[in-house]
C-alpha positions as CSV (number, residue, x, y, z in Angstrom):
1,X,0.0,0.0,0.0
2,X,1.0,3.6,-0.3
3,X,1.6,4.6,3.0
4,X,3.5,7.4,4.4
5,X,6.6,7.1,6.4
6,X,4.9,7.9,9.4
7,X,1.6,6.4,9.5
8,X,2.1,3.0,11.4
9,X,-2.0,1.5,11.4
10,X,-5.3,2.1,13.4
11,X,-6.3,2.8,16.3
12,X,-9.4,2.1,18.1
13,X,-10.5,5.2,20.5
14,X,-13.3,2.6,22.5
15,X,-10.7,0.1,23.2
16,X,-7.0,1.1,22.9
17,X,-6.3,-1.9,20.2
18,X,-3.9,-1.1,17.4
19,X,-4.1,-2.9,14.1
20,X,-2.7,-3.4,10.6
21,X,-3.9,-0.9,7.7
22,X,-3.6,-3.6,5.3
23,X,-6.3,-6.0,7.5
24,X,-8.3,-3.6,9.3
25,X,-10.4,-1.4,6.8
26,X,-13.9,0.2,9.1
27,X,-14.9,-0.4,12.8
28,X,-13.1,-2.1,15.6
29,X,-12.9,-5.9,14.8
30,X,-13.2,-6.5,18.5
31,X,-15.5,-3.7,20.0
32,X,-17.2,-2.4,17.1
33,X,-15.5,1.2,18.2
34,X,-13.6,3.8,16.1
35,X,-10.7,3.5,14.5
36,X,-8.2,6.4,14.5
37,X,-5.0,6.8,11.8
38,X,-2.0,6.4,14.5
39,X,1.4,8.3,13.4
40,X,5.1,7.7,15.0
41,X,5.2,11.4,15.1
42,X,9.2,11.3,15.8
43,X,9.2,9.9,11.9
44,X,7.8,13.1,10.5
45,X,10.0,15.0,8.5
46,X,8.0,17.9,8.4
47,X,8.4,21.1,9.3
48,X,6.6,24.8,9.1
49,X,9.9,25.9,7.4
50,X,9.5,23.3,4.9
51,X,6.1,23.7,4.3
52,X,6.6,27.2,3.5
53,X,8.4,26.1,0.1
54,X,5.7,24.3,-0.9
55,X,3.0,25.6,-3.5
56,X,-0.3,26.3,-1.2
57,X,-2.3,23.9,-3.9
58,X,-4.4,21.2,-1.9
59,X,-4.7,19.6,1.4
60,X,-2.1,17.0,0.3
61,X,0.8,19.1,0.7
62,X,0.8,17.8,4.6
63,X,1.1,14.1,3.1
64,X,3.7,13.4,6.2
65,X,0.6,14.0,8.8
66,X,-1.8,11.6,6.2
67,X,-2.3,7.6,6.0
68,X,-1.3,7.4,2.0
69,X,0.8,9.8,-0.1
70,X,0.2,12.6,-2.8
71,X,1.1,10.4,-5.1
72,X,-1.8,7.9,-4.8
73,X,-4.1,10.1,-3.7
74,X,-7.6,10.5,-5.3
75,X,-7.4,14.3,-5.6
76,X,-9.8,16.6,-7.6
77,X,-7.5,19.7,-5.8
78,X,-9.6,19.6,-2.8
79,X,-8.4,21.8,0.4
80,X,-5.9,25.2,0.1
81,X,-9.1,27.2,0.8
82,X,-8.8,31.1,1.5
83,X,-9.3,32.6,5.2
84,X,-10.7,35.9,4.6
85,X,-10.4,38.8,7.0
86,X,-14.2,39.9,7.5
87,X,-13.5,43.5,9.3
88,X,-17.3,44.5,8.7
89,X,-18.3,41.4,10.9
90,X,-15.5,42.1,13.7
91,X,-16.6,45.3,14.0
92,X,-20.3,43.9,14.2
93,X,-19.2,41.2,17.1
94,X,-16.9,43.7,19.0
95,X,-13.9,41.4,18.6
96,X,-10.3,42.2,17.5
97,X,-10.9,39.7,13.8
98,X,-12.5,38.0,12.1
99,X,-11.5,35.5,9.5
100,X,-13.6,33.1,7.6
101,X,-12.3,29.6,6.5
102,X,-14.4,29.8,2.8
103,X,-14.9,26.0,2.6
104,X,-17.3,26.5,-0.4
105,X,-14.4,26.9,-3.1
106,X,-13.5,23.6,-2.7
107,X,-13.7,21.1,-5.8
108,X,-17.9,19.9,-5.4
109,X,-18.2,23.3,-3.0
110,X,-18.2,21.7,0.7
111,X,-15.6,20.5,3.2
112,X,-16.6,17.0,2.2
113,X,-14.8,16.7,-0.6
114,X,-11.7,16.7,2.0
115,X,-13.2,13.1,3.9
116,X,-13.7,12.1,0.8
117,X,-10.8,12.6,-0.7
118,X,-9.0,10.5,2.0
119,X,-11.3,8.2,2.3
120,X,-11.7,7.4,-1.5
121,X,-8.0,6.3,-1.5
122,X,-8.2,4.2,0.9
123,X,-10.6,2.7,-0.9
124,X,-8.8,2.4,-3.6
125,X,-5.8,1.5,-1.7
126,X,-8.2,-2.0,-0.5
127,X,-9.0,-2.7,-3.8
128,X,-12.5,-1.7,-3.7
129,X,-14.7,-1.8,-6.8
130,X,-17.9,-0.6,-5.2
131,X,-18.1,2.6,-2.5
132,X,-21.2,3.3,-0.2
133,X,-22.8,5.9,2.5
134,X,-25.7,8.0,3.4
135,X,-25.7,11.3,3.7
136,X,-27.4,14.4,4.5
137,X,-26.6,15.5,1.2
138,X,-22.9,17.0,0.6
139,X,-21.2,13.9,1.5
140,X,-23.2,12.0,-1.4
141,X,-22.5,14.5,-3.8
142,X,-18.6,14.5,-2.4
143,X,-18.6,10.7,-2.8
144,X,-20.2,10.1,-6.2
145,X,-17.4,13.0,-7.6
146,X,-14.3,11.3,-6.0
147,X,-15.6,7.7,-7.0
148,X,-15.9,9.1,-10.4
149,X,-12.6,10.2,-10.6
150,X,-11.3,7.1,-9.3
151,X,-13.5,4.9,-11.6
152,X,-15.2,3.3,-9.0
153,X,-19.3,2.8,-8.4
154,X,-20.6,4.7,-6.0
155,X,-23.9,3.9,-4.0
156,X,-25.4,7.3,-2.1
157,X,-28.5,6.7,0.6
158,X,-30.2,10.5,1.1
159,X,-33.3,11.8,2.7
160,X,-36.1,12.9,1.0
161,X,-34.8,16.7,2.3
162,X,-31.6,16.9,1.4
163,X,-31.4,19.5,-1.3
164,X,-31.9,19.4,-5.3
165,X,-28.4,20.4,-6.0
166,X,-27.1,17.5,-4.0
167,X,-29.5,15.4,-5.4
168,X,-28.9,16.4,-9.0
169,X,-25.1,16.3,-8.7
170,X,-24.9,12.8,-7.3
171,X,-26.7,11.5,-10.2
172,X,-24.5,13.4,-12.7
173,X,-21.2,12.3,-11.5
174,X,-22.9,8.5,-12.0
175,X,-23.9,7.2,-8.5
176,X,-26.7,5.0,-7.7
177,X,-28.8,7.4,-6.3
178,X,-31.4,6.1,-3.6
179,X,-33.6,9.0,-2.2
180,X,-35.8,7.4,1.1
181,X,-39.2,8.7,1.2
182,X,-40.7,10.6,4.6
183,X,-41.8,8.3,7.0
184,X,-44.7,10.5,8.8
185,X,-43.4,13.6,6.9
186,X,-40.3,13.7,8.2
187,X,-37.7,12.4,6.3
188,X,-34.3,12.1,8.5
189,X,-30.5,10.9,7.7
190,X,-31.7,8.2,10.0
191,X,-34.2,7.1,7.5
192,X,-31.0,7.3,4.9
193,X,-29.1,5.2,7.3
194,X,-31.5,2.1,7.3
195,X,-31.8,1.8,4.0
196,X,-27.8,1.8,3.5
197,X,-27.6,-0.7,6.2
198,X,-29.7,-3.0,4.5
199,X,-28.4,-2.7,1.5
200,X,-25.2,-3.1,3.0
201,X,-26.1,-6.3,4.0
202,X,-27.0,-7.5,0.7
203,X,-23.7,-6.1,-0.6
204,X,-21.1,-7.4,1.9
205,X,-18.2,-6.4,-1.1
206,X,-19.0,-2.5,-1.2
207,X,-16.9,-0.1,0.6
208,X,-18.4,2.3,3.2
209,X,-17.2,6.3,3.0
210,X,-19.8,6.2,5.9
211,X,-19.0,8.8,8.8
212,X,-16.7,6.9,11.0
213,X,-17.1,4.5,9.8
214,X,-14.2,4.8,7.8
215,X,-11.2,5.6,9.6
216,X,-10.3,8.5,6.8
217,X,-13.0,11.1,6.5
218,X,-12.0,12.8,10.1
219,X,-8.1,12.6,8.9
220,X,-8.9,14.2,5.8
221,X,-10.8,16.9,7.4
222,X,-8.1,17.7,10.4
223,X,-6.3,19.3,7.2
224,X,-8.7,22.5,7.5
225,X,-7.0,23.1,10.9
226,X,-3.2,22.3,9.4
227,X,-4.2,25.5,6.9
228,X,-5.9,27.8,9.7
229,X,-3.0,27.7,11.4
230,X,-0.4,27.9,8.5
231,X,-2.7,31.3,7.7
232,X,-2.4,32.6,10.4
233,X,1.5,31.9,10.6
234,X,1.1,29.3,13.5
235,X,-0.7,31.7,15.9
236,X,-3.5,30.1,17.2
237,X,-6.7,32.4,17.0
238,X,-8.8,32.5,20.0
239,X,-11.8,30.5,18.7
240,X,-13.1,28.5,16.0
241,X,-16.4,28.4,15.4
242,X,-17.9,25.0,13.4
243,X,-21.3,24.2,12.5
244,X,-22.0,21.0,13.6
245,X,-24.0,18.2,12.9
246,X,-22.1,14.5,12.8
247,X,-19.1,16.9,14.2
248,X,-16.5,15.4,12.2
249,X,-14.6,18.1,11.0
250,X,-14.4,19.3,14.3
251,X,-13.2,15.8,16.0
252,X,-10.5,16.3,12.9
253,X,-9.4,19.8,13.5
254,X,-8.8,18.8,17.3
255,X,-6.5,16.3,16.5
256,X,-4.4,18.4,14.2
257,X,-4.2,21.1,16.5
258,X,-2.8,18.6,18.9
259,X,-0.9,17.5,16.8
260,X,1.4,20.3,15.7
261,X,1.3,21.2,19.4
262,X,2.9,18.1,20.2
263,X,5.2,18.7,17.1
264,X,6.3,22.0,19.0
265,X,4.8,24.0,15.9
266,X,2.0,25.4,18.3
267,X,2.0,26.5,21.9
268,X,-1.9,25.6,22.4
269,X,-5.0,24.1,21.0
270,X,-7.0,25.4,18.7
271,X,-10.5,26.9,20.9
272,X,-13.5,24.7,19.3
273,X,-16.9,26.1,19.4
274,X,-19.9,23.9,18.3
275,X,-22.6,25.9,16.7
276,X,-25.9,23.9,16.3
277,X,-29.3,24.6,15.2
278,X,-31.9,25.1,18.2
279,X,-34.2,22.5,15.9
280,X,-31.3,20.1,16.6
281,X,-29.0,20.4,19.2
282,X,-28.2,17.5,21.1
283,X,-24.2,18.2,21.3
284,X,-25.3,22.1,23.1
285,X,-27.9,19.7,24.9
286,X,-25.4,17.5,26.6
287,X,-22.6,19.7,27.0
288,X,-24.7,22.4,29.1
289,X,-25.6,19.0,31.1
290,X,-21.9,18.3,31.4
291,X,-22.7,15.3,29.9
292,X,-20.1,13.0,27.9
293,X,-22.6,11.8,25.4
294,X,-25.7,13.3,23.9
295,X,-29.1,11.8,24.0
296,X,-30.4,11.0,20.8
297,X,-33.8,12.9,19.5
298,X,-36.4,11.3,18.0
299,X,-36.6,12.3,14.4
300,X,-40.4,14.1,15.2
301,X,-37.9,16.2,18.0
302,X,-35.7,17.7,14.8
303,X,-37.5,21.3,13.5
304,X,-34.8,22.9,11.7
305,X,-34.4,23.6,8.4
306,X,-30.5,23.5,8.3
307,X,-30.4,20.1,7.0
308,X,-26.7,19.7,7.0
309,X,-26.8,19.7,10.7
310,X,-29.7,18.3,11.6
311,X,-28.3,14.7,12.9
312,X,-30.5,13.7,16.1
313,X,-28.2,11.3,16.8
314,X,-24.2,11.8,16.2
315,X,-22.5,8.6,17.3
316,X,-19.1,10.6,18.1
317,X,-20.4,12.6,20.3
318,X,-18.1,12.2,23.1
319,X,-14.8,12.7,20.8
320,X,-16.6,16.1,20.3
321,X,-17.7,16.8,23.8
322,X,-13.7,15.7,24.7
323,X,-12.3,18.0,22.1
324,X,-14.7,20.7,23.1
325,X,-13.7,20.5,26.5
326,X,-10.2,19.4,26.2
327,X,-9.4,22.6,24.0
328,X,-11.4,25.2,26.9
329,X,-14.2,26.1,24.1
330,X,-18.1,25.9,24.0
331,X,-21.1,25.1,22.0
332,X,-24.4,27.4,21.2
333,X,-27.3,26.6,19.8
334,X,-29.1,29.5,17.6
335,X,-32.9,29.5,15.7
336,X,-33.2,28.6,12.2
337,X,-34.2,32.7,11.7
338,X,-31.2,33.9,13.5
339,X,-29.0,31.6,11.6
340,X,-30.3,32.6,8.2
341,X,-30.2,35.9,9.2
342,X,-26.7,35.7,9.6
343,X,-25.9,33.9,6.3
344,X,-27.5,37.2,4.5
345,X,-25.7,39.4,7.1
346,X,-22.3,37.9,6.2
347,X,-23.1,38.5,2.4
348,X,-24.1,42.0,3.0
349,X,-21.9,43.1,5.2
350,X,-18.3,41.4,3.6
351,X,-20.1,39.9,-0.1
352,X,-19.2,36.2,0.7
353,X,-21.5,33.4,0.6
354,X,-22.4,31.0,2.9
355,X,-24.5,28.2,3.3
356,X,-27.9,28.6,5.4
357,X,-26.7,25.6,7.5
358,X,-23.1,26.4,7.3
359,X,-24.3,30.2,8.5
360,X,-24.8,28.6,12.0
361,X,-21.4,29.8,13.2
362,X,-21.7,33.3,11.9
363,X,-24.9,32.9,13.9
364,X,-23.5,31.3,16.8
365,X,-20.0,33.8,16.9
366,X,-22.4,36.6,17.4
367,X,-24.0,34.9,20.1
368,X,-20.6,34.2,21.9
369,X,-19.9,37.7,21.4
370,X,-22.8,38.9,22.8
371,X,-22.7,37.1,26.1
372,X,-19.1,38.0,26.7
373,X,-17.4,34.9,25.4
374,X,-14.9,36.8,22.9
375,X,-13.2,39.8,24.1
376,X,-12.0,43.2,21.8
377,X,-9.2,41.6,21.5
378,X,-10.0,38.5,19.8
379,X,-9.2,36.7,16.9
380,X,-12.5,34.2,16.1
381,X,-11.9,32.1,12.7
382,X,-15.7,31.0,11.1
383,X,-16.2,27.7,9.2
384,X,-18.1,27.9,6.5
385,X,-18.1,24.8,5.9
386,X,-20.7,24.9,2.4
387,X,-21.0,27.4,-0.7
388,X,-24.4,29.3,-0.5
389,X,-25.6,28.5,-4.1
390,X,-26.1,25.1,-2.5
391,X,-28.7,26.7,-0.3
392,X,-30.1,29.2,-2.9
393,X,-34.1,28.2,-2.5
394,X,-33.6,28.3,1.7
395,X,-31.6,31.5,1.1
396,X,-33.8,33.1,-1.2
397,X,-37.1,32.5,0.9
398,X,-35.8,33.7,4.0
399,X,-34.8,37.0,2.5
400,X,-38.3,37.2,1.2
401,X,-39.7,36.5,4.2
402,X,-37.7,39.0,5.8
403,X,-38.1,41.7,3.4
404,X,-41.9,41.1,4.0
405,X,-41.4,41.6,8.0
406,X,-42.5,38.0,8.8
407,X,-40.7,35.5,11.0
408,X,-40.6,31.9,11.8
C-alpha cells in the first residue's frame, strides 16, 4: 500500500487496540469502536519551514501528517481554501478579527470533498470496486465525484430533504442514487441510514465512506485546521467556530491542532466552538448537562431547516464533547431565523457566501460575542463549511420573508 513514512495502522478510541492498515479497513474488529489513523510522530519529517516552500495547492501538501501519499491520492484539488479577514463582521461582534475559512471553493463546493478525498484512497488503496454511505446531502454529492474520478461505483443513501443540488449532482457524476421517502413527513438521515444498512447487508463487497465508519474522512478533514493555522503563521486564533451536525470536521481539526502542538509548531490548541441549530441540538444539549454523550432525538424532535446539521443522533459525540472541552471552548445553539439571518448578514456586510446551515457559526459567533465569550481583542476564525448557491431556494425565501417583516 502507499503509505506514508509515518503512519504506522489504526487505532481504536473505545478500546486502545492497534491494528494493521492492510487488514483492518472500518470499525473495531473487537469492539465495534472507532478507529483512528496512529502516526510515529518522531518519523515526521515535516516542518513549518519546509512547508513554506511548498506551493499552497491542496490539502495534500501535509502528506507526512496523512495515511497514503500525494502520489496515490484520489485528488480533484480539494483543500488550500482562503481565510478571509471579514472586518465589517469584527466590528459587528466587538472582537479584534474576524476570518472566515471559505470551505465553499472547494472542488464539489463543501468540506466534504476533504473526507472524501481520504477516504476514497483508501478505498482504492483496499481494492474496492464498489463505494457506499448516506448522507445528508454533501457527503453524497462528495462521494459520487471522488468515485468518479477514481473509476469506481458509487452507491449514495439520502433523505427525501436533502437538497436538489445535492441530489442532482450525485446523479451526474454517475452514482446509484437512492432517495428514502418521509416516514410520517419527516424524512431524517436516520431514514438514509437504514436503507444503507440494509443494503449493505446484501452487498457485503461495497466499501463504506460512511462517517466513522471509515477511519479517513475525520483525517482528511483535520487538514482544515493544518491550513488555519499555517494562515495565520502558527498563531492560534482565540476561537473556532464550526457548524456542527455528525461533528467530524471538528473531532478532525482537534487532533491536528494537537498534533502540531505536540510537534512544537504550536504552543496551544486550537479553541472549538460547536454551533448547532436550536431545531437540533443535542451536542449544546449534553454539553450544558456536562454530559459526555448526547441523548439521541427522536426524528419528530428535529424542527430545523438547516439540514446539514440536523443529525439527532451523532455517534461521536463524546470525541466532540472531549475535544470541546479538552481545547477550553463551548457550543451554542441559535434559531433557524437567527442563523439565516446571519448567512444574508455575512453576504451584505463582507459579499461572501455561505451556506444557510453552514451560517450557523456566523450565527452562533455573534452569540458568543454577545454574552461575553470573545473579548475586543480577539481573533475568532468562522467555518463555513458549504458554498451558498447550495442553499439558494432556503436563502432566497428567508430574504423574502424578511423583506416582508414576517418570522418563523
Amino acid at each position: 500500500m502507499h503509505t506514508t513514512t509515518a503512519f504506522i495502522g489504526l487505532r481504536c478510541v473505545d478500546c486502545g487496540e492497534a491494528f494493521d492498515v492492510e487488514t483492518a479497513t472500518h470499525r473495531c474488529p473487537d469492539c465495534d469502536g472507532i478507529l483512528d489513523p496512529a502516526y510515529d510522530y518522531d518519523a515526521v519529517d515535516l516542518t513549518p519551514d519546509t512547508l513554506a516552500d511548498r506551493p499552497f495547492d491542496s490539502m495534500w501538501r501535509y502528506e507526512e501528517l496523512l495515511p497514503f501519499t500525494r502520489e496515490a491520492a484520489v485528488s480533484l484539488g480539494e483543500g488550500a481554501t482562503p481565510l478571509v479577514e471579514c472586518p465589517a463582521l469584527a466590528e459587528a461582534m466587538g472582537v479584534g478579527r474576524v476570518l472566515l475559512k471559505d470551505e465553499g471553493m472547494n472542488p464539489t463546493g463543501t468540506f466534504k470533498d476533504r473526507g472524501q478525498s481520504a477516504a476514497t484512497t483508501a478505498a482504492v488503496e483496499h481494492g474496492a470496486s464498489d463505494v457506499a454511505l448516506n448522507s445528508a446531502g454533501n457527503a453524497g454529492q462528495a462521494a459520487a465525484a471522488y468515485a468518479a474520478r477514481a473509476d469506481l461505483d458509487a452507491h449514495v443513501y439520502l433523505p427525501a430533504r436533502a437538497g436538489f443540488t445535492q441530489k442532482a449532482m450525485t446523479e451526474v457524476h454517475g452514482a446509484d442514487l437512492t432517495v428514502t421517502d418521509p416516514i410520517d413527513g419527516n424524512s431524517q438521515i436516520g431514514d438514509a441510514g437504514a436503507a444503507y444498512a440494509e443494503a449493505m447487508e446484501e452487498h457485503p463487497d461495497w466499501y463504506s465512506t460512511k462517517t466513522f465508519v471509515t477511519p479517513y474522512r475525520h483525517e482528511g478533514k483535520k487538514t482544515m485546521a493544518l491550513e488555519v493555522l499555517e494562515q495565520l503563521d502558527w498563531e492560534v486564533p482565540d476561537a473556532v467556530v464550526y457548524p456542527t451536525g455528525g461533528g467530524v470536521g471538528l473531532v478532525g481539526m482537534h487532533k491536528a491542532a494537537r498534533e502540531v502542538r505536540d510537534l512544537g509548531w504550536t504552543d496551544e490548541l486550537l479553541p472549538m466552538y460547536a454551533a448547532q441549530a436550536a431545531g437540533c441540538a443535542p451536542i449544546v444539549d449534553a454539553y450544558e448537562a456536562g454530559a459526555d454523550r448526547h441523548e439521541p432525538l427522536a426524528d419528530d424532535e428535529v424542527t430545523t431547516a438547516c439540514n446539514g446539521i440536523a443529525i439527532p443522533d451523532p455517534g461521536a459525540s463524546p470525541l466532540i464533547l472531549e475535544a470541546i472541552r479538552e481545547s477550553d471552548g463551548g457550543a451554542v445553539a441559535n434559531t433557524d431565523h437567527e442563523i439565516l439571518d446571519a448567512a444574508i448578514e455575512v453576504a451584505r456586510a463582507e459579499g461572501l457566501e455561505v451556506g444557510a446551515t453552514c451560517a450557523a457559526a456566523a450565527a452562533g459567533a455573534f452569540t458568543l460575542a454577545a454574552e461575553g465569550e470573545f473579548g475586543p481583542d480577539d481573533t475568532v476564525v468562522l467555518l463555513n463549511t458549504g458554498a451558498g448557491n447550495k442553499d439558494v431556494d432556503t436563502l432566497r425565501a428567508h430574504l423574502g420573508e424578511a423583506e416582508d417583516g414576517g418570522e418563523e
